[in-house]
C-alpha positions as CSV (number, residue, x, y, z in Angstrom):
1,X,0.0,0.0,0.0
2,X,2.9,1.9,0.4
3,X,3.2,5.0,-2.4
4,X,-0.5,5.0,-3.2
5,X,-1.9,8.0,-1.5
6,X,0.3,10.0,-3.8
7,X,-1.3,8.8,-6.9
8,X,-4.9,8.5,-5.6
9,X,-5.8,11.8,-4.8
10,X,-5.5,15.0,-5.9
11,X,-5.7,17.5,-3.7
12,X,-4.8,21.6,-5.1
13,X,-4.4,23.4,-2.1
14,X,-4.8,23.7,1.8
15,X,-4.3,25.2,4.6
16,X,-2.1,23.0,7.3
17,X,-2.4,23.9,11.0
18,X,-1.2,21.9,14.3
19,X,-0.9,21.8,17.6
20,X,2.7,21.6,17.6
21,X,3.6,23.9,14.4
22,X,7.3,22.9,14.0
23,X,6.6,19.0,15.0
24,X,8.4,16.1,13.1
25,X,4.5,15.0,11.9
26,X,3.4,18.5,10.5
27,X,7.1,18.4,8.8
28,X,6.7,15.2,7.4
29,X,3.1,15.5,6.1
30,X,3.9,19.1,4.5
31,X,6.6,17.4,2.9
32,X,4.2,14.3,1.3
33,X,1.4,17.3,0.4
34,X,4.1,19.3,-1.3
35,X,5.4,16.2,-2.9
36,X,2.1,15.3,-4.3
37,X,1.5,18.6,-6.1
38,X,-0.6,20.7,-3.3
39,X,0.1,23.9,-2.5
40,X,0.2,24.4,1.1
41,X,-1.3,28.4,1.5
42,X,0.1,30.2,4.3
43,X,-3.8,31.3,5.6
44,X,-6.9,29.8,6.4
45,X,-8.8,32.4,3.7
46,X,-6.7,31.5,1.1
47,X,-7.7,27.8,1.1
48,X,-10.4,25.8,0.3
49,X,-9.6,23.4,2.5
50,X,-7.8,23.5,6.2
51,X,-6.4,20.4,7.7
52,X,-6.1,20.7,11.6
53,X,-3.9,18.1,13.7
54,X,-5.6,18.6,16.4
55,X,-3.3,16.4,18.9
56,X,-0.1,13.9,18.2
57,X,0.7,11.6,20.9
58,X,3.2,9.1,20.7
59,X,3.1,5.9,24.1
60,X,4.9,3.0,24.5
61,X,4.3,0.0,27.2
62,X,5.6,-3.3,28.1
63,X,3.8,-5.7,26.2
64,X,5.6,-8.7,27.7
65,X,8.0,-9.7,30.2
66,X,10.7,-13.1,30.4
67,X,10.6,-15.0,33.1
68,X,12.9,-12.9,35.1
69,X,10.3,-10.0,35.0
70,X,12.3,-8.3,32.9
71,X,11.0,-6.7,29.6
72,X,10.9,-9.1,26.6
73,X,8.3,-6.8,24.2
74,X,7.4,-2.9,23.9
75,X,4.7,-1.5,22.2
76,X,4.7,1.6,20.6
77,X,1.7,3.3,20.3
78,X,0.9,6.8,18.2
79,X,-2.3,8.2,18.1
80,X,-3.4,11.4,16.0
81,X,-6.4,13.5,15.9
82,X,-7.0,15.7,12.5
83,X,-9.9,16.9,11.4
84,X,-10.7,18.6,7.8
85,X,-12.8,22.0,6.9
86,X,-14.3,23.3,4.1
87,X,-13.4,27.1,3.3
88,X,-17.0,27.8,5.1
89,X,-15.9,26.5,8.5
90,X,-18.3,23.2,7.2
91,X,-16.7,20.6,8.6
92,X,-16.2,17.6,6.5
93,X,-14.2,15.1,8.4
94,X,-15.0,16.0,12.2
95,X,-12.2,15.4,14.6
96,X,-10.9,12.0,13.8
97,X,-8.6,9.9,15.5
98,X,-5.9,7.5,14.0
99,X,-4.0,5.0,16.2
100,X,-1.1,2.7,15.2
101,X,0.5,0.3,17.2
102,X,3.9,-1.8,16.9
103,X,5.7,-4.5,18.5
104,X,9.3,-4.8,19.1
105,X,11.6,-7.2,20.9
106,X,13.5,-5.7,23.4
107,X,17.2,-6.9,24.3
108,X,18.9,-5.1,27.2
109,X,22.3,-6.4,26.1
110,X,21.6,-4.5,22.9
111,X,20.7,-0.8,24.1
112,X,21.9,0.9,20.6
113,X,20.0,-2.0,19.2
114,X,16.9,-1.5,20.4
115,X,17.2,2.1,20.8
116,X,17.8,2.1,16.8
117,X,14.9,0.0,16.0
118,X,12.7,2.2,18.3
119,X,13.6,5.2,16.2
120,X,12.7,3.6,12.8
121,X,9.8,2.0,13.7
122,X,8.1,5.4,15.2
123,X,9.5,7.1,12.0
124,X,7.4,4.0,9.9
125,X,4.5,4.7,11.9
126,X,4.5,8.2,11.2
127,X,5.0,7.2,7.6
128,X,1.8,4.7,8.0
129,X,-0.1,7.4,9.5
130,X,0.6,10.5,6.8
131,X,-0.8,7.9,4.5
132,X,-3.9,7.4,6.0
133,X,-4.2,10.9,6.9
134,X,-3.9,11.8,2.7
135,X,-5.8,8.9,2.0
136,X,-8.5,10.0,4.4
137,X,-8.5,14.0,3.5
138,X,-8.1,13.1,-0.3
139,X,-11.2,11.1,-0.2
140,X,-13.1,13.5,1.2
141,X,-11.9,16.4,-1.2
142,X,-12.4,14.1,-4.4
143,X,-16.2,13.2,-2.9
144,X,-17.0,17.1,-2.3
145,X,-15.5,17.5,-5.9
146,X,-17.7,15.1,-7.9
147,X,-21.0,16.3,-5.9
């Protein structure tokens, strides 16, 4: 699935706001918009569209334990909330939560390791959730378009 939400949708131009403006999400999804051909507008009156990331959290808890009580698995968790307006202030996705989860094994004798693979699975996730994010706002856009 990876690569499609480029080539799906086509989406001219938004308006982008977060909660954390300079956050590695809002980075990473300006970068995939931009990629894809939409101009990102630098105000709200300017677009016919505004996506809002409403809230980015990132968690991660023992999943499971050895024998020794020591931790075996992690999971990563990263929830987002976004939600999508119309130029109106008609909102056309309402706040909308995505959540992602991973496994890893963790090895104590292998900090850099596991620290490492950490890292690139919560930069994957972000990846996995940018998709979804397009998929989800391009959807909308294309059905508003065709009514």
């Amino acid at each position: 699935m990876r690569g499609t939400a480029e080539s799906e949708f086509r989406i001219p131009a938004l308006y982008l706001t977060a909660e954390h403006t300079y956050g590695e999400l809002i980075r990473a999804l300006e970068r995939r918009l931009s990629s894809n051909g939409t101009e990102l507008v630098s105000s709200r009156d300017l677009a016919p569209w505004t996506v809002s990331l409403l809230a980015e959290r990132f968690s991660r808890r023992v999943a499971s334990t050895t024998r020794d009580i020591s931790v075996a698995k992690y999971e990563l968790i990263l929830q987002v909330h976004f939600s999508l307006a119309a130029q109106d202030g008609k909102l056309l996705i309402p706040p909308a939560s995505l959540i992602i989860e991973r496994l890893y094994d963790y090895d104590p004798s292998n900090l850099v390791g596991s620290d490492a693979e950490e890292e690139l699975l919560r930069q994957e996730m972000r990846t996995d959730i940018i998709d979804r994010i397009v998929r989800r706002i391009g959807t909308t856009i294309n059905s508003q378009a065709a009514t």
